[in-house]
N, C-alpha and C positions, 0 to 999 in steps of 0.2 A: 504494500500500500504506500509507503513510504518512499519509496523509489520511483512508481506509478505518478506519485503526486508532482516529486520533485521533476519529473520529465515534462509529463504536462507544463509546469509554468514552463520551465528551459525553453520549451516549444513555443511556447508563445511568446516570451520574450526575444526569443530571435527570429522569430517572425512578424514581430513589430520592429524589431530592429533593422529588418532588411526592407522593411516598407520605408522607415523615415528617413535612414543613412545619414545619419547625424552621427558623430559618436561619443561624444558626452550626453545627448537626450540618453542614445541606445545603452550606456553606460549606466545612466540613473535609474532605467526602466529596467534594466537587470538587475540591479541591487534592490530596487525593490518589489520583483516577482520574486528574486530571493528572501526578500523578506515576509513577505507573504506566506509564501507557501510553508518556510520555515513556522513560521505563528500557525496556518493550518495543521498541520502535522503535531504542532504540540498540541492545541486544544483538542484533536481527535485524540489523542495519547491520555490525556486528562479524562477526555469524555470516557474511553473504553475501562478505565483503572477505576473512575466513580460510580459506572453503570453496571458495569461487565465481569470484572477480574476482580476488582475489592469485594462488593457483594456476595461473589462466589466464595472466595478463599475465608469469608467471613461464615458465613455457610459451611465450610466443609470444617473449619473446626471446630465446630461444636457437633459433627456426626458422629455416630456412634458406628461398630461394623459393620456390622448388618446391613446398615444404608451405604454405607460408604462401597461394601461389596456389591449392592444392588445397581448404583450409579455405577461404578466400574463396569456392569454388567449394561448394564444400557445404552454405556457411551460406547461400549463395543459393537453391539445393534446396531443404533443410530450408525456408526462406520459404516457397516457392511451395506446397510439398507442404500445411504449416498453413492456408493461405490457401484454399487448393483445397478442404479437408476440413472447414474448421471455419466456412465462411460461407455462407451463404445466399443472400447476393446476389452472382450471379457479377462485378460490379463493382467486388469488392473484389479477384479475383485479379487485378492487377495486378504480380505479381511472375512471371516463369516462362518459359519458351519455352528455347531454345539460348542458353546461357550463355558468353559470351566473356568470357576471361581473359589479363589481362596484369601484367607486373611491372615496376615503374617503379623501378631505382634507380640509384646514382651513376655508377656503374662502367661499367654497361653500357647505361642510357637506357630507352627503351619496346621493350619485348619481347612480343611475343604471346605466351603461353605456349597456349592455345586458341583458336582463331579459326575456328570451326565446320568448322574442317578441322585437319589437323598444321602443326607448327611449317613456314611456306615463307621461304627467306629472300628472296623476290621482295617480303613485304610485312614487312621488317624490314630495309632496306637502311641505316639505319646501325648496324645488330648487322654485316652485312655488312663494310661498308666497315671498322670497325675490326679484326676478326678473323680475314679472307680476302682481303688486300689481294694 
């Protein structure tokens, strides 16, 4: 996006600059499509971190696993679903199929939460050994 942005002004200021053929106008009027576009790019960067990105990460701390393993699982979906629909060449879906899910943390170690079956504690034997001794 940021790169998109910055071409677009470039483009345009030197194509106003090859219309006027002045070259201090053409000199002023790039520095400030520079300057523009730079202020563009940071208030879009502001907007995404106050709308977007902060809200989320504000969000995801306070999840518990269960969710946190569910949204994992979703945003895996949601991939594959995009990829399936939005490309032409079936070589791009490489995201998709039965999705296994697990939660990895202090407390309790590697836990299946999905495992193209229900939770078995035959394949989570030290969830076992700690909590059904």
């Amino acid at each position: 996006m940021k790169k998109s942005v910055k071409s677009a002004f470039n483009t345009a200021s030197s194509q106003i600059s090859t219309i006027l053929e002045h070259n201090e106008l053409s000199r002023q009027i790039d520095d400030a499509m520079t300057k523009i576009s730079d202020e563009l790019i940071q208030n879009l960067e502001i907007y995404q971190w106050t709308k977007i990105t902060g809200p989320l990460l504000e969000i995801l701390a306070h999840m518990g696993k269960e969710d946190m393993s569910e949204l994992a699982e979703s945003l895996v979906n949601i991939t594959s679903l995009k990829r399936k629909f939005t490309s032409s060449n079936s070589s791009d879906e490489s995201v998709g199929g039965p999705v296994d899910v697990a939660v990895i943390s202090k407390g309790d170690g590697f836990i299946w939460i999905k495992r193209k079956h229900y939770f078995d504690l035959l394949h989570n034997q030290p969830f076992k050994d700690k909590y059904f001794k």
